[in-house]
VEXDREN-2710 file (C-alpha; in Angstrom, 1 decimal):
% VEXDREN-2710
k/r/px/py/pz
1/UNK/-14.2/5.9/59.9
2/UNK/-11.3/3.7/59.8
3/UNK/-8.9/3.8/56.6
4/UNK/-10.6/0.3/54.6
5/UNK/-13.5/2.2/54.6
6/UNK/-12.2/5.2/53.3
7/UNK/-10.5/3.1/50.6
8/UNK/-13.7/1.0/49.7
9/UNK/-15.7/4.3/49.4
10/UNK/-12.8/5.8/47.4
11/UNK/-12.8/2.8/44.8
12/UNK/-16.7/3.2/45.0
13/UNK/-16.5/6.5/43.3
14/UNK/-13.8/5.7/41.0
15/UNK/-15.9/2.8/39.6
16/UNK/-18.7/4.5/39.6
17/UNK/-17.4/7.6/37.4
18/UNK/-15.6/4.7/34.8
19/UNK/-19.1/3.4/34.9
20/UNK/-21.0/6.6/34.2
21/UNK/-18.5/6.9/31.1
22/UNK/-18.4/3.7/29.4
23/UNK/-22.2/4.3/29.5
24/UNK/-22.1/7.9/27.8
25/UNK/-20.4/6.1/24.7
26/UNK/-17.1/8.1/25.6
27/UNK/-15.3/4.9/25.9
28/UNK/-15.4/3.2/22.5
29/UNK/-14.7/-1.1/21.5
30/UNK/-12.6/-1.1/18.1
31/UNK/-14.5/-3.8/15.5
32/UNK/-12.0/-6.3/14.1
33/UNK/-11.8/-7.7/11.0
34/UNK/-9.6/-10.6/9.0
35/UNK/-9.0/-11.1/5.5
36/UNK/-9.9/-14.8/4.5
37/UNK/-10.0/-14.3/0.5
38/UNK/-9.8/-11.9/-1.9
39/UNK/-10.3/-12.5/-6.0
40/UNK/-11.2/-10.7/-8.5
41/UNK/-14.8/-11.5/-10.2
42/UNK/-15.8/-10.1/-13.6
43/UNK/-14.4/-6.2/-13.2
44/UNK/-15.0/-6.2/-9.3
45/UNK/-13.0/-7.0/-6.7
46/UNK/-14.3/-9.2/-3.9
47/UNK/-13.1/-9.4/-0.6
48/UNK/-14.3/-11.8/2.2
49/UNK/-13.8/-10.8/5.7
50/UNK/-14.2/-12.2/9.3
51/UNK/-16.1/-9.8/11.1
52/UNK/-17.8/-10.1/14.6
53/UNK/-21.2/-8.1/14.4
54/UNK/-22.6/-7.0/11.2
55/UNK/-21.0/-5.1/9.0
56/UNK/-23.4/-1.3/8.3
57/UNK/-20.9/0.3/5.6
58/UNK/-17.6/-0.3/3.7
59/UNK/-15.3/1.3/1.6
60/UNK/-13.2/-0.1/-1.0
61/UNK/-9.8/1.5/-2.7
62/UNK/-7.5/0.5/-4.5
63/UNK/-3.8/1.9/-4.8
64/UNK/-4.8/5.6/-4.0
65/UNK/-8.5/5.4/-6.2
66/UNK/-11.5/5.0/-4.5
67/UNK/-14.0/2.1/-5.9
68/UNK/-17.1/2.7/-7.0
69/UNK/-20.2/0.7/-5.9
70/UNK/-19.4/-0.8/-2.7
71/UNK/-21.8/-4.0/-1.8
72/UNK/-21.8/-6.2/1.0
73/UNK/-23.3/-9.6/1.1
74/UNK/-24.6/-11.4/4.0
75/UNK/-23.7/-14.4/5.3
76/UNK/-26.4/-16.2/4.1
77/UNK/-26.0/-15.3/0.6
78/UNK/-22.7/-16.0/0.4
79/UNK/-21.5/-18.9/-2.2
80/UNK/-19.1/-21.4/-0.1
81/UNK/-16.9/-24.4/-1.8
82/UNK/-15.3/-26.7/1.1
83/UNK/-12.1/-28.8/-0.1
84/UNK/-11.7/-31.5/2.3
85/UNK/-8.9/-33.5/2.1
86/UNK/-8.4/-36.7/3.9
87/UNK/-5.0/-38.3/5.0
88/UNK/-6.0/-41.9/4.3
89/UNK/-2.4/-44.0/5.4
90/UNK/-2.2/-46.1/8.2
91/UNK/-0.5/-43.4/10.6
92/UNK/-3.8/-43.1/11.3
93/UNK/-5.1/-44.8/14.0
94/UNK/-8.6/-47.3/14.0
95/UNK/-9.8/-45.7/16.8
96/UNK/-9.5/-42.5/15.3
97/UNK/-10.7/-43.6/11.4
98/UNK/-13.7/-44.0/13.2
99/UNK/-14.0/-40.5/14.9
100/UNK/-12.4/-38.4/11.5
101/UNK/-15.5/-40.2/9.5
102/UNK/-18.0/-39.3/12.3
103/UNK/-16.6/-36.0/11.8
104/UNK/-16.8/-36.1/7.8
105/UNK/-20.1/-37.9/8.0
106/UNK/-22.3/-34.8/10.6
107/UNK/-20.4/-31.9/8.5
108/UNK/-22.0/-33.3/4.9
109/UNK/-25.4/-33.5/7.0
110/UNK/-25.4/-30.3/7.8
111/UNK/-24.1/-29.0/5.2
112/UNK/-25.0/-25.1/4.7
113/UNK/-27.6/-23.8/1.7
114/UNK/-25.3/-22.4/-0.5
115/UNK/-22.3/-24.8/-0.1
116/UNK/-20.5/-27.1/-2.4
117/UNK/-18.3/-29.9/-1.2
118/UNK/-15.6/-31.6/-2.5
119/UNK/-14.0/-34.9/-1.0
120/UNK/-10.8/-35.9/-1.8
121/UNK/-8.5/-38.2/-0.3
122/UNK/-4.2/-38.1/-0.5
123/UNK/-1.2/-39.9/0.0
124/UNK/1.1/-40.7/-2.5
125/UNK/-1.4/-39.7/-5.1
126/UNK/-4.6/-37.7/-4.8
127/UNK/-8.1/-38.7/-5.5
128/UNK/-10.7/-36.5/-5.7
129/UNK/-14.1/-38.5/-4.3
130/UNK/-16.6/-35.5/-5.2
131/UNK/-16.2/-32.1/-6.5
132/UNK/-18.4/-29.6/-5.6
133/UNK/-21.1/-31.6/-4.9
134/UNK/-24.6/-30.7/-2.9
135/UNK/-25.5/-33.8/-2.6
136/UNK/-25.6/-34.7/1.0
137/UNK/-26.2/-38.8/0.6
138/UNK/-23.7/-38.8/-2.1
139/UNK/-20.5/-37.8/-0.5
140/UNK/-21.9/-39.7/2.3
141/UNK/-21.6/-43.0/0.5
142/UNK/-18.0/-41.5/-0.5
143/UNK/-17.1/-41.4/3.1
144/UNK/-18.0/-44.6/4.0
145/UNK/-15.9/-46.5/1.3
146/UNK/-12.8/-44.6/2.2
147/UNK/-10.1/-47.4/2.8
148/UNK/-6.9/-46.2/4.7
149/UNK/-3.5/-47.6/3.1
150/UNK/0.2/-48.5/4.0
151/UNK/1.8/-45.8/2.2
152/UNK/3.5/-41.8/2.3
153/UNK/1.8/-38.6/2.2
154/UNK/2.4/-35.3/0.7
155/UNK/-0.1/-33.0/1.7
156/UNK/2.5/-29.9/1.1
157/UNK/2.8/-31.5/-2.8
158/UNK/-1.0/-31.7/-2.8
159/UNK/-2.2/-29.2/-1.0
160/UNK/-0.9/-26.4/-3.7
161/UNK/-1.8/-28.4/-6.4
162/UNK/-5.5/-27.9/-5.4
163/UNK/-4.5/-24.2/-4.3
164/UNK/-3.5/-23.8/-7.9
165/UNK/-6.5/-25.4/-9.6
166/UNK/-9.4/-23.5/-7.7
167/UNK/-7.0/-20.2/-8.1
168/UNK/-9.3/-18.7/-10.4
169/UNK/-12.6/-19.4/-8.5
170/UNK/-14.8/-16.9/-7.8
171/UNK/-16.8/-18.2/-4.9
172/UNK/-15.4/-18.4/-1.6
173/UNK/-13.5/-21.2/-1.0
174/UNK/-11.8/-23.0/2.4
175/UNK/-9.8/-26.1/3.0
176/UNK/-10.4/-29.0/5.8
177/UNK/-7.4/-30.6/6.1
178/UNK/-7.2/-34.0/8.0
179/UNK/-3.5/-35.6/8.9
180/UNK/-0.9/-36.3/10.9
181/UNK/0.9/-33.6/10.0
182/UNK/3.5/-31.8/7.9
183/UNK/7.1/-33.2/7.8
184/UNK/10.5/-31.5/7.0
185/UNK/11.1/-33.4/3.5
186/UNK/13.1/-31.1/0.6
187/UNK/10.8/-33.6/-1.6
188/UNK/8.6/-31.8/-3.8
189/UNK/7.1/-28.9/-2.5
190/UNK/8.4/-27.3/0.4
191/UNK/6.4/-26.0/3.8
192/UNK/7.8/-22.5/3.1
193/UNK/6.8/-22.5/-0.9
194/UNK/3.3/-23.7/0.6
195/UNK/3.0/-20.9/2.7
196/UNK/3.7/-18.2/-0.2
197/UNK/1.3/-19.7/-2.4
198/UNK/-1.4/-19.6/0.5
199/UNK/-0.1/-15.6/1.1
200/UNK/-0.7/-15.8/-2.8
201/UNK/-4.2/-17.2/-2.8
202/UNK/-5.5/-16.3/0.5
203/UNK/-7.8/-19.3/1.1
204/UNK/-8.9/-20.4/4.9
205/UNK/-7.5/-23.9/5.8
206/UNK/-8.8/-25.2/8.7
207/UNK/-6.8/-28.0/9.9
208/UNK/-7.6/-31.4/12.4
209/UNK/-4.8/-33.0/13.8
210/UNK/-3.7/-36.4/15.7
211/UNK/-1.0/-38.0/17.6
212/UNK/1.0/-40.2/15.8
213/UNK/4.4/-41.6/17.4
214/UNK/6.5/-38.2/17.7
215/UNK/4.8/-36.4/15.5
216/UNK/4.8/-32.9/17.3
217/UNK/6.8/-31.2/15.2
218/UNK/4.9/-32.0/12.3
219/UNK/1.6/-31.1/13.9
220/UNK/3.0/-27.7/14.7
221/UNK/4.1/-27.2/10.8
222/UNK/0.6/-28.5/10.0
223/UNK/-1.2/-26.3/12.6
224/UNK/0.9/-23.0/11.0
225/UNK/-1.1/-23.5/7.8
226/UNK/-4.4/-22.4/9.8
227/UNK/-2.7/-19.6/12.1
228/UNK/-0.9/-18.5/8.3
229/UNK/-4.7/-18.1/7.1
230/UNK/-7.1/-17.3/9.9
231/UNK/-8.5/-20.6/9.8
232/UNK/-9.2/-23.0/13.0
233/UNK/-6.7/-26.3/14.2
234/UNK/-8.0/-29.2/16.7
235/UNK/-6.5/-32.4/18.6
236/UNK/-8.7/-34.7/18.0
237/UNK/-7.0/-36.0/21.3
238/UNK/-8.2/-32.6/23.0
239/UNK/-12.2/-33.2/21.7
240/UNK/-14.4/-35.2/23.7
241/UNK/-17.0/-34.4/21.5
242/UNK/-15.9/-34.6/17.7
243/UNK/-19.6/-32.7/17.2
244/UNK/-18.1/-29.0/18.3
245/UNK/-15.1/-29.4/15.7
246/UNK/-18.2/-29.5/12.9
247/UNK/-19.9/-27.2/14.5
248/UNK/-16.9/-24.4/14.8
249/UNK/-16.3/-25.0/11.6
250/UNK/-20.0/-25.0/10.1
251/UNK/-19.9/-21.2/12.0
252/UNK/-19.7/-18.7/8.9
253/UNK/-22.1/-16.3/10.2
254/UNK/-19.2/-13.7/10.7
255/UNK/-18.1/-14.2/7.0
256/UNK/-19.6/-11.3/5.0
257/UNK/-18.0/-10.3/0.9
258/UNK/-17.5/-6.8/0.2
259/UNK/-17.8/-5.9/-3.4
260/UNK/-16.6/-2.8/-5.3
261/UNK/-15.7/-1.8/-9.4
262/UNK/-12.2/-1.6/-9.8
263/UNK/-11.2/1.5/-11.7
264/UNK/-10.8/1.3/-15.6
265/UNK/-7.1/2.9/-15.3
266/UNK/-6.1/0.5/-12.9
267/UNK/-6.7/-2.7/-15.0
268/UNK/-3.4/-3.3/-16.4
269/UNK/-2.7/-6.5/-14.8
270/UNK/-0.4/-5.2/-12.0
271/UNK/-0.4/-6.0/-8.7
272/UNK/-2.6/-3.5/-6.5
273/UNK/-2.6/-2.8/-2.9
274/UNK/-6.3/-2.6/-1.8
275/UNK/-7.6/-1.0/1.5
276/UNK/-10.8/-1.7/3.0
277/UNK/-12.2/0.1/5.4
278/UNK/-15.7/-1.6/7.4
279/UNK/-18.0/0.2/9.9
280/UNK/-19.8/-1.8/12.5
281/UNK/-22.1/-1.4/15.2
282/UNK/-18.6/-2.3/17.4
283/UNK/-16.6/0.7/15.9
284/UNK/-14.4/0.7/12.5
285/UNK/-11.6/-2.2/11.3
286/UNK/-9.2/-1.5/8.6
287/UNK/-8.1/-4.6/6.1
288/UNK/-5.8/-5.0/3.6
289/UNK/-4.4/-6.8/1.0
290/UNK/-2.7/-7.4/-2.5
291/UNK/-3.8/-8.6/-5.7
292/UNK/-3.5/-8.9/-9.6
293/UNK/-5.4/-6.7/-11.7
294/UNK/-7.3/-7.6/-14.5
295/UNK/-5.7/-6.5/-18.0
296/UNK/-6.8/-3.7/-20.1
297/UNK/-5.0/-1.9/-23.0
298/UNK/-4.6/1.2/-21.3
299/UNK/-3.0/4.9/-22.9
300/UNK/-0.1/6.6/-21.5
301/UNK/-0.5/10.0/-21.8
302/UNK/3.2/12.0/-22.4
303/UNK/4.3/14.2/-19.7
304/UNK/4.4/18.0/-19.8
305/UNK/7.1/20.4/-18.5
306/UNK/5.6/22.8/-16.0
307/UNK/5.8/26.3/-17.1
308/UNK/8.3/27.7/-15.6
309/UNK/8.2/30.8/-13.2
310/UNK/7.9/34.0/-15.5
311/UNK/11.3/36.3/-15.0
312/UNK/11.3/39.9/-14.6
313/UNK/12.0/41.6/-17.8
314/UNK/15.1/44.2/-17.2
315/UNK/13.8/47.6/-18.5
316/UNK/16.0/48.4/-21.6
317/UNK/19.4/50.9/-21.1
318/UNK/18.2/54.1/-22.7
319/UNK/20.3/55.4/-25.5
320/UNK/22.2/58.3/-25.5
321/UNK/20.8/62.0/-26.7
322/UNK/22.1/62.1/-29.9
323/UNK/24.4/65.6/-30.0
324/UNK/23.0/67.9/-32.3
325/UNK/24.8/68.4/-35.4
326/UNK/26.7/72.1/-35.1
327/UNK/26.4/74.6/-38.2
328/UNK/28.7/77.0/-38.0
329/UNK/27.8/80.2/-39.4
330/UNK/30.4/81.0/-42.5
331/UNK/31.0/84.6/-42.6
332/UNK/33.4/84.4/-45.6
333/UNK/34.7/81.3/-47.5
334/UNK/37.8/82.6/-48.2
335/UNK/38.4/84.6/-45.2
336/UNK/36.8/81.9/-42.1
337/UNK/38.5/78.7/-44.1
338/UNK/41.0/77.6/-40.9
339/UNK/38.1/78.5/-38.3
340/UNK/35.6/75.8/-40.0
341/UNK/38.2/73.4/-40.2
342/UNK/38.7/73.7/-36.4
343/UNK/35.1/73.9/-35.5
344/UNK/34.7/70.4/-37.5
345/UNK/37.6/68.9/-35.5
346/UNK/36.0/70.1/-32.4
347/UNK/33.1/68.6/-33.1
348/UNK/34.5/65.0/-34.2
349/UNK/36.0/65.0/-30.6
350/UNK/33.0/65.8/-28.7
351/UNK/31.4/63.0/-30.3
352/UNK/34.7/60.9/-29.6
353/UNK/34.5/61.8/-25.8
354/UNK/31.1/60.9/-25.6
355/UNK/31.1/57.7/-26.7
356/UNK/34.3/57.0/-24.7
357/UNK/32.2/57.9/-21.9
358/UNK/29.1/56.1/-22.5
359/UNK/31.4/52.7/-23.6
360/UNK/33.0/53.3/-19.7
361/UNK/29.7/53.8/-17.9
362/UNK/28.4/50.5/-19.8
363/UNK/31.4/48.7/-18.2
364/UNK/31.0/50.5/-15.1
365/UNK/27.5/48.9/-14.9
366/UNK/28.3/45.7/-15.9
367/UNK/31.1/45.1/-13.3
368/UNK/28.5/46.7/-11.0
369/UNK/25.8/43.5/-11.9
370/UNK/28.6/41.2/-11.9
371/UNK/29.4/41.9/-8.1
372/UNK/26.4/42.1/-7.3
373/UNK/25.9/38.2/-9.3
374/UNK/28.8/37.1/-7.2
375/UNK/27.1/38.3/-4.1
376/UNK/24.0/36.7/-4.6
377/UNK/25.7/33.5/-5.1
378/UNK/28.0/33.7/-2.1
379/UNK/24.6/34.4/-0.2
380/UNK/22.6/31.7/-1.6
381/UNK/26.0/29.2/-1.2
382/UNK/25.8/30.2/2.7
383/UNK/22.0/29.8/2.9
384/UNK/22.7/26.2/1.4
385/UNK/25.1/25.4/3.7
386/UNK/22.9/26.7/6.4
387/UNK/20.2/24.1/5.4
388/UNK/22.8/21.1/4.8
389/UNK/23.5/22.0/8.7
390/UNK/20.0/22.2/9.8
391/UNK/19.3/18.9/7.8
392/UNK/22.3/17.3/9.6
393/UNK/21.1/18.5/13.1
394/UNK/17.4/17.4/12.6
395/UNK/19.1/13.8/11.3
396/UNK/20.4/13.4/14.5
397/UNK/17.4/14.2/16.4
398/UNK/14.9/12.1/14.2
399/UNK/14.8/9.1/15.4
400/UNK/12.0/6.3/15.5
401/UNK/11.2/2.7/17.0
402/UNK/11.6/-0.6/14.4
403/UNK/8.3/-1.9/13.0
404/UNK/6.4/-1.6/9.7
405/UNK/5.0/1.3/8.8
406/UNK/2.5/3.0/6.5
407/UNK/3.2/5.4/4.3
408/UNK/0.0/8.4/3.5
409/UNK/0.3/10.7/1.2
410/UNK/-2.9/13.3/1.3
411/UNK/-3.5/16.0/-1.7
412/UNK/-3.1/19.3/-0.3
413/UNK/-5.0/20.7/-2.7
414/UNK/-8.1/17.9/-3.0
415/UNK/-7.8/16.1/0.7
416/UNK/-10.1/13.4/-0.7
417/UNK/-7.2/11.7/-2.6
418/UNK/-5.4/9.7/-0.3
419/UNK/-2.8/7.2/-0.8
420/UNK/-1.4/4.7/1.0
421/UNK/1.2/2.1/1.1
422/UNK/3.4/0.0/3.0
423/UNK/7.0/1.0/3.9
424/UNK/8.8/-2.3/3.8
425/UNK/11.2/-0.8/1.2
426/UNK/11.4/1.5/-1.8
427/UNK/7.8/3.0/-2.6
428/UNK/8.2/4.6/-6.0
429/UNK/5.4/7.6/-6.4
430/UNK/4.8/8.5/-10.1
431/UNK/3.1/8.3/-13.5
432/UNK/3.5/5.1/-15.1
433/UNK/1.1/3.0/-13.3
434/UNK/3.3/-0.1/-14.4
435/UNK/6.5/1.3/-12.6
436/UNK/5.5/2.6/-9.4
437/UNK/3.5/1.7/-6.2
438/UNK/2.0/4.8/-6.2
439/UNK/0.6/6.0/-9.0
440/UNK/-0.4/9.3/-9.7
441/UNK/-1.6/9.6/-13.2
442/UNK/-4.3/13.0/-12.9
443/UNK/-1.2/15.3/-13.0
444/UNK/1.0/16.0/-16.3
445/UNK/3.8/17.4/-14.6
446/UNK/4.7/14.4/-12.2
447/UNK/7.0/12.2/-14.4
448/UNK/6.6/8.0/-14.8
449/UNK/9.0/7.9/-12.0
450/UNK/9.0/10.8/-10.1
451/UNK/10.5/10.0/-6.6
452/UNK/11.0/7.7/-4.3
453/UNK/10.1/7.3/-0.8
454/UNK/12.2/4.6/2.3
455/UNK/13.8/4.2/5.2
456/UNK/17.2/3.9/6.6
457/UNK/18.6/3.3/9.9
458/UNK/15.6/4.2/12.0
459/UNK/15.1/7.5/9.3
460/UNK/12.0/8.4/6.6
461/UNK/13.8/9.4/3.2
462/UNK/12.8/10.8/-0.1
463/UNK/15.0/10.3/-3.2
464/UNK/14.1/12.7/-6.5
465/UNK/14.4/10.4/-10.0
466/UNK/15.5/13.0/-12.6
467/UNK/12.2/14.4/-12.5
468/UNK/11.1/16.6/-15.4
469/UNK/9.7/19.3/-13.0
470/UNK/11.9/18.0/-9.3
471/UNK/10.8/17.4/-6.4
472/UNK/10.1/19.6/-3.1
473/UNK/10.5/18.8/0.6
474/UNK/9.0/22.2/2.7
475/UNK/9.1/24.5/-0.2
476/UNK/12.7/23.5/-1.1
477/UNK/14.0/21.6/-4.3
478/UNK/16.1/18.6/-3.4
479/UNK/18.7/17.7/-5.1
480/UNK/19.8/13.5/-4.3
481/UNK/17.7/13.0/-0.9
482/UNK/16.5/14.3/1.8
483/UNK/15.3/13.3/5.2
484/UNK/11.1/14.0/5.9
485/UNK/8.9/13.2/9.0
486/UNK/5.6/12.6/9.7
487/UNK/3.8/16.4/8.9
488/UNK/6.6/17.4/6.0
489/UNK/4.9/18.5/3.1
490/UNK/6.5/17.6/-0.6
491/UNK/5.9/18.7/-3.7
492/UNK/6.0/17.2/-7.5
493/UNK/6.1/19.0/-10.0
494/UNK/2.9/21.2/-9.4
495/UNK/1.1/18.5/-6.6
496/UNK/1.8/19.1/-3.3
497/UNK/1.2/16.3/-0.6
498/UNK/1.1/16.3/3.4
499/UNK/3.2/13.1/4.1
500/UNK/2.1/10.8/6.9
501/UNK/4.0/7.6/8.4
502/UNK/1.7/5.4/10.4
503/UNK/2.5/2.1/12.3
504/UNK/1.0/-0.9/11.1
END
């Protein structure tokens, strides 16, 4: 047997062993998901999410509480409002007026069962053609009276006007953006400040593009919009066949909305970190996201000292045997008179001596304690100095690789409660849900701002805030900060965590 055949029947068995694996489920496909909108609807929360394959289960929680009744919605129940607006100047082209109102005219046909349209068309002004309108024939007759004019655009100017009028809307909502781009004017509303509302908002925009001149640059800023918010971008130049641009975007049947109750303590009208967590026939995708709160009154309830660690009680010094008071027998007044007098000065300095001697043993004892004090203290200041070193060496040895990281605190004591948060920069961890990132409000002795977790030259640190009852890295009070890792366990006041730092 010559040495390709040994290698073919070598690569045989290695294939067929991957094979035999991958078919025992021991090699597993992780679902993913992307967060197209997320808005708050009555006292729910309602994300929408981009998921290949159906989703089976979610999860919802906000900050570190987990929500209550968790829904998900189909597709095909889903409520959809499409904004489309229209670049109608002369930079575009005749040939291609034609194509962008094929394209306008076979999405309105085909519009979906629960979708709303709205038609408007921009330049140096906007005009809105239709609002939410499911009337297919109506927009159609909109389309076809479109006239396109000599003048400017400003889609960024436009663009989050509209973002900032359907803010508020409950139903999910996506843009189709038609133009020749987005240029670099200061004028107005910025390409950057467009961007942070869209981060703000978190609506799709799809976006269809066409060659104009040199307008690559501005295509590219245009194109950004969709890439910003998971939304789709064409050439017309690149279609042959404007039909699969309506049909890609007509495609929502991996849109589902996951709903869930926010919690009552957490309406306060603060901005929440919310993690979602969706199990698929694929495997499990993690999403998240910010957003405002709705705005209850809610109670702040004071904070309580922790009782402090009960000292030993010092068993009392026992008091002297009192010296029994000497009678001396009197034989004669007249005759014994000098002997009483010295057996009464005899007794006054036995009683003298004895107290001399108890005051010295007291003092004895005292400098005894005080030694033993100083002692103490000399051991304690070496012990400290020993940690400081040991804190110093592990600094030096702790190292890890730039990127953003999530931070995980789990309750030692109920490992249900879990809380998590980004590490981009100072996560404050304490009571006042108003004043921290993480708030942990079902313990009286963690203060309104307890401590305070970040990073610093490659390192994990945790700061203490003048907590009432401190804070605790490995059984330890800190004092200033402290250096953790993944696996260190801290403690505040009487809540003790297992800190975890995850990339992200």
């Amino acid at each position: 047997m010559g040495k390709r055949e040994v290698r073919k029947k070598r690569y045989a068995v290695i294939f067929a062993i991957l094979f035999i694996f991958c078919g025992k489920g021991i090699v597993y496909a992780a679902a993913t998901g992307s967060l197209l909108q997320m808005v708050i609807e009555d006292e729910k929360v309602a994300l929408y999410v981009a998921c290949d394959g159906g989703i089976n289960s979610a999860e919802v929680q906000i900050a570190q509480y987990p929500c209550e009744q968790v829904s998900v919605i189909l597709p095909e129940d889903i409520r959809i409002h499409t904004i489309i607006l229209l670049d109608n100047s002369l930079s575009i082209s005749e040939d291609n007026r034609g194509k962008i109102k094929d394209i306008l005219r076979q999405y309105v046909q085909g519009m979906l069962k629960n979708e709303m349209v709205s038609l408007a068309t921009f330049g140096e002004n906007i005009n809105f053609l239709a609002r939410k309108s499911q009337n297919a024939e109506e927009i159609t007759q909109c389309i076809d009276a479109i006239e396109f004019q000599d003048q400017d655009t400003y889609l960024t100017d436009y663009l989050f006007q509209t973002l900032e009028e359907i803010e508020k809307d409950a139903e999910y909502t996506r843009f189709i953006v038609i133009s020749d781009g987005v240029d670099n004017k200061a004028i107005g509303i910025t390409k950057e400040e467009l961007l942070i509302k869209l981060k703000e908002t978190s609506r799709q925009v799809n976006t269809i593009g066409h060659i104009y001149g040199d307008n690559a640059s501005e295509l590219k800023n245009m194109f950004a919009l969709s890439r910003a918010t998971n939304g789709d971008e064409f050439l017309i130049e690149d279609v042959e066949d404007v039909s699969t641009i309506v049909e890609k975007i007509h495609d929502c049947s991996n849109i589902f909305c996951v709903k869930a109750n926010i919690p009552q303590n957490l309406m306060d009208g603060a901005d929440r970190h919310v993690l979602l967590n969706i199990h698929t026939s694929e495997g499990d995708a993690e999403v998240t996201g910010e957003i405002a709160m709705p705005f209850t009154v809610i109670e702040q309830e004071p904070e309580v000292e922790a009782e402090p660690t009960p000292k030993p009680t010092l068993e009392p010094t026992p008091k002297p045997t009192p010296i029994p008071e000497l009678t001396p027998e009197i034989v004669s007044e007249e005759k014994h008179t000098d002997s009483r007098g010295h057996i009464i000065v005899g007794a006054i300095l036995l009683v003298t001596a004895t107290c001399i001697l108890i005051f010295y043993q007291k003092k004895r004892n005292h400098k005894i304690k005080q030694s033993d004090k100083q002692e103490v203290l000399v051991r304690d200041k070496s012990v400290e100095q020993k940690v400081i070193a040991e804190n110093i060496a592990t600094q030096e040895e702790t190292m890890i690789l730039d990127g953003r990281y999530l931070l995980v605190l789990r309750d030692r004591a109920k490992p249900e409660r879990i809380f998590r948060y980004p590490l981009d920069g100072h996560v404050v961890v304490g009571r006042n849900i108003d004043m921290v990132q993480i708030p942990i409000d079902y313990n009286l002795t963690v203060s309104g701002q307890h401590c305070e977790f970040y990073s610093r030259n490659n390192r994990f640190f945790i700061r203490d805030m003048n907590s009432v009852n401190h804070t605790y890295v490995e059984g330890k009070m800190i004092i200033g900060e402290s250096e953790i890792v993944s696996g260190s366990i801290v403690k505040l006041g009487e809540v003790e965590f297992c800190v975890e730092i995850m990339p992200i």
